[in-house]
N, C-alpha and C positions, 0 to 999 in steps of 0.2 A: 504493500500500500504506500502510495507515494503520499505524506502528509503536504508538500508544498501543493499539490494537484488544484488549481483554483478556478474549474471548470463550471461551468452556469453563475459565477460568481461576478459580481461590478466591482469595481475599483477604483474611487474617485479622488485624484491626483493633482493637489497643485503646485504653482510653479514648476510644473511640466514642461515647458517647451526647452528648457538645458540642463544640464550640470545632472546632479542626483535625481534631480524629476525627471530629467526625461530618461535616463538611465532605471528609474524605479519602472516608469512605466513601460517600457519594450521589455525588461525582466518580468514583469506582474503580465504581462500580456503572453510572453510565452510558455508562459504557467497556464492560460487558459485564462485569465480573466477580463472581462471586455472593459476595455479604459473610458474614463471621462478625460480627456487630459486640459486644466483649466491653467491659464495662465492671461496675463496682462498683456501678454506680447502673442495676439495671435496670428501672426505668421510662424513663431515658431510652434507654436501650439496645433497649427493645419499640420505641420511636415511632420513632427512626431506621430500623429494620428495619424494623416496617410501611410506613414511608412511600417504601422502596425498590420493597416487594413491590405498594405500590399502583400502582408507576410501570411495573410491569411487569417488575423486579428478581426476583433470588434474592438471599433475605436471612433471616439466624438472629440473635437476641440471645441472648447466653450470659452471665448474671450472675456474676462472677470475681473473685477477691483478688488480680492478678497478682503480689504477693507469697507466694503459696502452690504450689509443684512443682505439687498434687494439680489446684486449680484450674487450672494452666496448661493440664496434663494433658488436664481434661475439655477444655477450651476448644479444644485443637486435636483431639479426637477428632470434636466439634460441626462443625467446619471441613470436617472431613473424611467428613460426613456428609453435608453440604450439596451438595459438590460432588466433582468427580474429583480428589483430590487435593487438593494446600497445594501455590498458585505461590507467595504471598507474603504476607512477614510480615512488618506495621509495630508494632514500637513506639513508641507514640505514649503509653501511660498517664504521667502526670508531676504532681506539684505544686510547691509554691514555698514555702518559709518567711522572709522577710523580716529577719533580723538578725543580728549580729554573731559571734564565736566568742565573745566572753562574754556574748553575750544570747540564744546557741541553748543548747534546753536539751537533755539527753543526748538524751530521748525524739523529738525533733521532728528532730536530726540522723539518729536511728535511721531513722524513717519514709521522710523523704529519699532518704537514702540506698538503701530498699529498695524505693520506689514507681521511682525514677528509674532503678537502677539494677539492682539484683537480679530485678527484674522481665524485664529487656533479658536477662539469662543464664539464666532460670527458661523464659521462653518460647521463647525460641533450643535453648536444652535439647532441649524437646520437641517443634518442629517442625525441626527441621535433619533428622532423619531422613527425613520424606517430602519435604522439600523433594528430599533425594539421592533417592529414590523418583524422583518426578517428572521425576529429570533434570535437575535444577537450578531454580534461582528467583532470588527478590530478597529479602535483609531489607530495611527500614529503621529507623533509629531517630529518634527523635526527641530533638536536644539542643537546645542553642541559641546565640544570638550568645555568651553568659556563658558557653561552654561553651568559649568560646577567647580573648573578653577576659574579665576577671573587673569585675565591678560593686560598688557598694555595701552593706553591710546584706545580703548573699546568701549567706552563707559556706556553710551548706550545698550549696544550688544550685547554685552555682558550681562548687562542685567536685564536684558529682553529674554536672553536666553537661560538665566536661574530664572526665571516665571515661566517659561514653557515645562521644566523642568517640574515645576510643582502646581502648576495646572494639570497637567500629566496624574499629578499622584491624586487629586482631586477625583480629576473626574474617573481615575480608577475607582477608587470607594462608592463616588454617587452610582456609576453602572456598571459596577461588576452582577448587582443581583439581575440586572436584562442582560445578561449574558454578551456584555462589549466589554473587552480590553482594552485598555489604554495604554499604551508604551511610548515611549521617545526614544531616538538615534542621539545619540553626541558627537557625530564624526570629529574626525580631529582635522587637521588642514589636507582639505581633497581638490583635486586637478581638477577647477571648475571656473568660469570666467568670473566668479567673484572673488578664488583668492587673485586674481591676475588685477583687478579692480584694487585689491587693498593695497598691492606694490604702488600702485599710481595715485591713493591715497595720502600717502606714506612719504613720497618722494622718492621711490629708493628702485635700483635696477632691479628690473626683474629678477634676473640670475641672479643675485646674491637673493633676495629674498626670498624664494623658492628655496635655492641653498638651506638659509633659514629653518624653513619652517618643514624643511627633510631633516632638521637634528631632531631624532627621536628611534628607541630601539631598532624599529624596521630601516631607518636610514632613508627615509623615503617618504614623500607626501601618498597619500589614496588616491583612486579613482573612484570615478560617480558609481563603476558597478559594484566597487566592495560594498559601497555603502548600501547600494541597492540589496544587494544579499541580505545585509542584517534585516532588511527592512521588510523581504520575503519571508523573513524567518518571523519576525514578528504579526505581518498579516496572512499566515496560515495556518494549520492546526497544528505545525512544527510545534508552534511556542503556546499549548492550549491551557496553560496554567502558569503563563507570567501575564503580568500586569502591572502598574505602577510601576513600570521597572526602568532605568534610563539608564541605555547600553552603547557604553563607549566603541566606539569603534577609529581607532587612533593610532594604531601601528606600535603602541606603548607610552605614546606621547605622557598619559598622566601616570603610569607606571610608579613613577617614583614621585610624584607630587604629593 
């Protein structure tokens, strides 16, 4: 019996169109499961879905503000278009702002805080219902290593990402008795056009910064699909008795922290 097997199953995915989303989602799709893939950018949001639906997939792109109820709204109606039901639903949409508490400014802390964060309770909002429909599922969210140590130059993020962290354990408690798990990913720094964004945050050459942020046991930054892995492992029956749980996936990076 294959437990990843996520056949007759939806899987509704944001910030899908790069990096880990889209990586989550071509992996959740060749499991069997039909994608919503929801993103802000929907041109990348079309090519990820088409290129599911070429392989033989079910797949939707639904262009989204995940900071907006209405949008979240449409976006899980779309879901639930596509297939029978919402098994599962990753928050993955995220960005990063780069600087200090006196170098962030109100507006960039606002955003932050409402791509990272409000997002994670805007779409929980609106699919927790079919989820209990269903019979239960899986969230996940998406945080990160900083979401449990804290880094430099990251004060927003940081602390956008310890509240996905313990939203996470939240809403494990409220429905674990409807039979939905709640988990989060922590990835540690993965080969995705947003750490390439925080070099040029930053000031600083790429190559050294990359360098950087490979010092860690494995010697090496991740890719979108390790992450994606963990995150299969978390939306299928693989993982049918974790919940609350916020799983590093770092190459060792917090190891010794």
């Amino acid at each position: 019996m294959d437990e990843t097997d996520l056949q007759g199953r939806t899987a509704l995915i944001t910030g899908a169109a790069s990096g880990i989303g889209r990586a989550m989602a071509e992996l959740f799709a060749h499991h069997g499961a039909a994608i919503c893939a929801v993103d802000l950018d929907a041109s990348g949001a079309r090519k990820v879905a088409n290129r599911i639906a070429s392989s033989g997939g079910a797949a939707r792109a639904v262009t989204a503000d995940v900071t907006r109820s209405s949008d979240c709204e449409r976006a899980v109606e779309a879901a639930l278009e596509l297939g029978k039901g919402l098994h599962v639903l990753i928050n993955n949409a995220g960005i990063i702002r780069r600087a200090s508490v006196l170098d962030t400014a109100e507006e960039d802390w606002d955003r932050v805080m409402e791509v990272n964060v409000k997002s994670i309770f805007l779409m929980s909002k609106a699919a927790i219902p079919h989820l209990q429909k269903a019979g239960g599922g899986a969230i996940i969210n998406t945080s990160s290593g900083w979401g449990l140590v804290a880094g430099p130059q990251a004060a927003a993020y940081c602390a956008s990402k310890g509240a996905v962290v313990q939203l996470t354990k939240a809403m494990a408690i409220d429905h674990g008795p409807d039979g939905i798990r709640v988990n989060c990913i922590c990835p540690g720094d993965t080969d995705t056009p947003l750490l390439h964004q925080e070099a040029r945050e930053l000031g600083e050459p790429e190559a050294s910064f990359l360098a950087g942020a490979a010092s860690r046991p494995q010697q090496r930054v991740g890719s979108p699909e390790e992450i994606a892995q963990a995150a299969l492992f978390l939306g299928s029956d693989a993982s049918s008795f974790v919940t609350g749980a916020a799983l590093v996936v770092d190459g060792g990076g917090l190891a010794g922290g």
